[in-house]
C-alpha positions in Angstrom: 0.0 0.0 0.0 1.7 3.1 -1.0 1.7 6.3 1.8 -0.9 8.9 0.7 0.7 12.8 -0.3 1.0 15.0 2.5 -1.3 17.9 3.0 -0.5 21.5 1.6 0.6 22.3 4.9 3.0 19.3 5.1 5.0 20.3 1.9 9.1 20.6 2.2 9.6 24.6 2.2 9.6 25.6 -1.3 7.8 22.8 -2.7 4.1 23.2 -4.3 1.7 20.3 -5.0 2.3 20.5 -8.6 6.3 20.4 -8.1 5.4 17.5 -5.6 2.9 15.7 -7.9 5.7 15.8 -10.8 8.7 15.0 -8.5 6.6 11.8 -6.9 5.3 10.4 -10.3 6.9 7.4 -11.3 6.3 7.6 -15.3 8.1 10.6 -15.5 11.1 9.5 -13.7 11.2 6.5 -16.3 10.5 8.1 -19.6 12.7 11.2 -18.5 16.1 10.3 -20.2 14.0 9.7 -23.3 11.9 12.2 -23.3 14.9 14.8 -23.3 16.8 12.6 -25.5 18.8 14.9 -28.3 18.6 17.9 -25.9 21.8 20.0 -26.8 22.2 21.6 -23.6 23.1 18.3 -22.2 26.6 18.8 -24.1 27.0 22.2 -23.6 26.6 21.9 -19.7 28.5 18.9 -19.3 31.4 20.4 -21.4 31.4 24.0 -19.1 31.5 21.9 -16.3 34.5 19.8 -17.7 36.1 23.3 -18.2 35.3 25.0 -14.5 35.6 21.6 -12.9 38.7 20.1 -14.1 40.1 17.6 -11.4 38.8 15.2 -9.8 37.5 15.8 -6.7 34.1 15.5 -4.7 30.8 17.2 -6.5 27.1 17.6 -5.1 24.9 17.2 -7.4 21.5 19.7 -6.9 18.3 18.4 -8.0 20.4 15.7 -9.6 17.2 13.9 -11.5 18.2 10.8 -13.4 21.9 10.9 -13.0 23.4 12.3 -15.7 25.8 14.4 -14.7 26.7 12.1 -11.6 27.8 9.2 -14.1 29.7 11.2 -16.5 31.6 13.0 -13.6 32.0 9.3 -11.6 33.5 7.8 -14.8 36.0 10.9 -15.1 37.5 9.9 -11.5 35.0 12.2 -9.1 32.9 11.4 -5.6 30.1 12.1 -6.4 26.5 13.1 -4.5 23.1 13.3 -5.9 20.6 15.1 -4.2 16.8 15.2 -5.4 13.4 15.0 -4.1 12.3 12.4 -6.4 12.6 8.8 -5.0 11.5 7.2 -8.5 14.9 9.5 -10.4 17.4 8.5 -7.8 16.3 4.9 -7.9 16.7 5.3 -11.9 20.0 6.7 -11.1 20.8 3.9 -9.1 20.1 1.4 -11.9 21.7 3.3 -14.3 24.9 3.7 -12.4 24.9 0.4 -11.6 24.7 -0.8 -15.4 27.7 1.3 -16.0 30.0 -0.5 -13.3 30.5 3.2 -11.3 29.4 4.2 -7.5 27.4 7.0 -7.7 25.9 7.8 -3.9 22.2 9.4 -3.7 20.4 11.6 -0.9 16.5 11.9 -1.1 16.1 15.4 0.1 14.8 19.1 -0.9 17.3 21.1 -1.7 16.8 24.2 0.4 17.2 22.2 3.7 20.6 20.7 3.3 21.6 21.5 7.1 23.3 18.0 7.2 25.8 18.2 4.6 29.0 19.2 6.3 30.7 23.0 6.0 33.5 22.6 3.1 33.0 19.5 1.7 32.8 20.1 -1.7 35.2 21.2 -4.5 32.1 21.4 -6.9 27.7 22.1 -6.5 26.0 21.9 -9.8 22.6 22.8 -10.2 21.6 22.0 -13.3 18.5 22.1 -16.1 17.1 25.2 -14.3 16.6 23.2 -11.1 16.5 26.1 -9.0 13.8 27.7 -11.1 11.2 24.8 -9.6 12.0 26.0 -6.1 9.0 28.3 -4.9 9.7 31.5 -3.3 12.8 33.7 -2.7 13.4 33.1 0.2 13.6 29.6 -0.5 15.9 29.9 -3.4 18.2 32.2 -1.5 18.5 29.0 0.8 19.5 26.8 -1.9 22.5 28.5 -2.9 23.7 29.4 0.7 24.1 25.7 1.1 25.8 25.4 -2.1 28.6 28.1 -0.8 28.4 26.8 2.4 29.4 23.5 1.9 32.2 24.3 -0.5 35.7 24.1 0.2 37.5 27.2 -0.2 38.3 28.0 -4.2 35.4 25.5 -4.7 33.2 26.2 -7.9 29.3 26.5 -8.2 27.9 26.1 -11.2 24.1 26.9 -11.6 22.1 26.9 -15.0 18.9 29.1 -15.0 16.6 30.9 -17.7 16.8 35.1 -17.1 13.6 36.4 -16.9 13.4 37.2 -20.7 13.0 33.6 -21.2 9.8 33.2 -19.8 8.6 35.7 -22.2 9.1 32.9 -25.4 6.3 31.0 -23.4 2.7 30.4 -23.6 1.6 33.9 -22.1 4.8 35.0 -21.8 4.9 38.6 -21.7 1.7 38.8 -19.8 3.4 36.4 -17.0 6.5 38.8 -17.0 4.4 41.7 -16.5 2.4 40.2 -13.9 5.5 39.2 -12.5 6.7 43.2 -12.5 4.3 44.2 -11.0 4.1 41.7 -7.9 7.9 42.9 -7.8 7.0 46.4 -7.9 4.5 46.4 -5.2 6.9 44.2 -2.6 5.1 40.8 -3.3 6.6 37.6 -3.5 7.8 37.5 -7.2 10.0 35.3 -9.6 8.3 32.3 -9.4 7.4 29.9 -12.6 6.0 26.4 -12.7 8.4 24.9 -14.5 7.0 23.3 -17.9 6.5 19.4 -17.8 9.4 18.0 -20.1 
């Protein structure tokens, strides 16, 4: 018998029931790798970390999905950590690591509460595929990349891939969105938020 969803009120800190509904849905986690299969930014993010990230050394992953980067950077001589809030894409992970004869290791966690990961433990935090862009609120966000530069060793890199604002203007309702957006920013509410689109 599987455990019913939480309630609203139960939901990790920057986490809505859409982002929760997506995360926990076990069809997407399997058709994922396909479904983004011929994406070019898969090269052109795995060759700027190659370039900023260099040596081996020990990586964490943000909102690490089905493993990609984890592999490639595992086969190329780093310890690695994954980090996502998707049971079903770190258990894909797992399987696909496993195929490929390298240790990968996985934490089931949301990314803004990341209290438990030792101070200076990492040469390199990715965050890739606009991951940050799913987490809700500011505030939240803000906490996302102060674990990221916390738990970096001194001269550590972080690398984070996100959309500008402009981007979400090429979308369905796009400029309306931004402007709505404007104004919530204007007036002091809580702004910058999109629902990321289902891959």
């Amino acid at each position: 018998m599987s455990k019913p969803p939480p309630a609203d009120w139960q939901l990790p800190p920057g986490v809505n029931r859409g982002l929760w509904d997506y995360l926990h849905d076990p069809g997407i986690a399997r058709g994922y790798d396909a479904s983004l299969a011929g994406t070019p930014l898969f090269a052109i993010d795995q060759g700027f970390i190659e370039q900023h990230c260099p040596q081996p050394g020990r990586l964490l992953d943000l909102g690490c999905g089905t493993g990609r980067l984890l592999l490639t950077m595992a086969q190329r001589g780093w310890w690695t950590l994954g980090v996502d809030l998707a049971p079903e894409m770190l258990r894909v992970a797992g399987d696909k690591a496993m195929s490929a004869g390298v240790v990968i290791h996985r934490l089931w966690a949301n990314i803004a509460e990341l209290d438990g990961l030792a101070d200076g433990s990492f040469d390199c935090v990715a965050c890739l595929f606009s991951t940050l862009g799913m987490v809700m609120g500011a505030a939240q966000r803000r906490r996302v990349a102060a674990h990221a530069f916390r738990v970096l060793q001194p001269g550590g890199r972080f690398i984070l891939h996100v959309h500008n604002r402009w981007f979400n203007a090429w979308g369905r309702n796009g400029l309306t969105g931004l402007l709505r957006d404007g104004l919530r920013a204007a007036t002091g509410s809580e702004s910058g938020n999109r629902v990321m689109p289902v891959h």
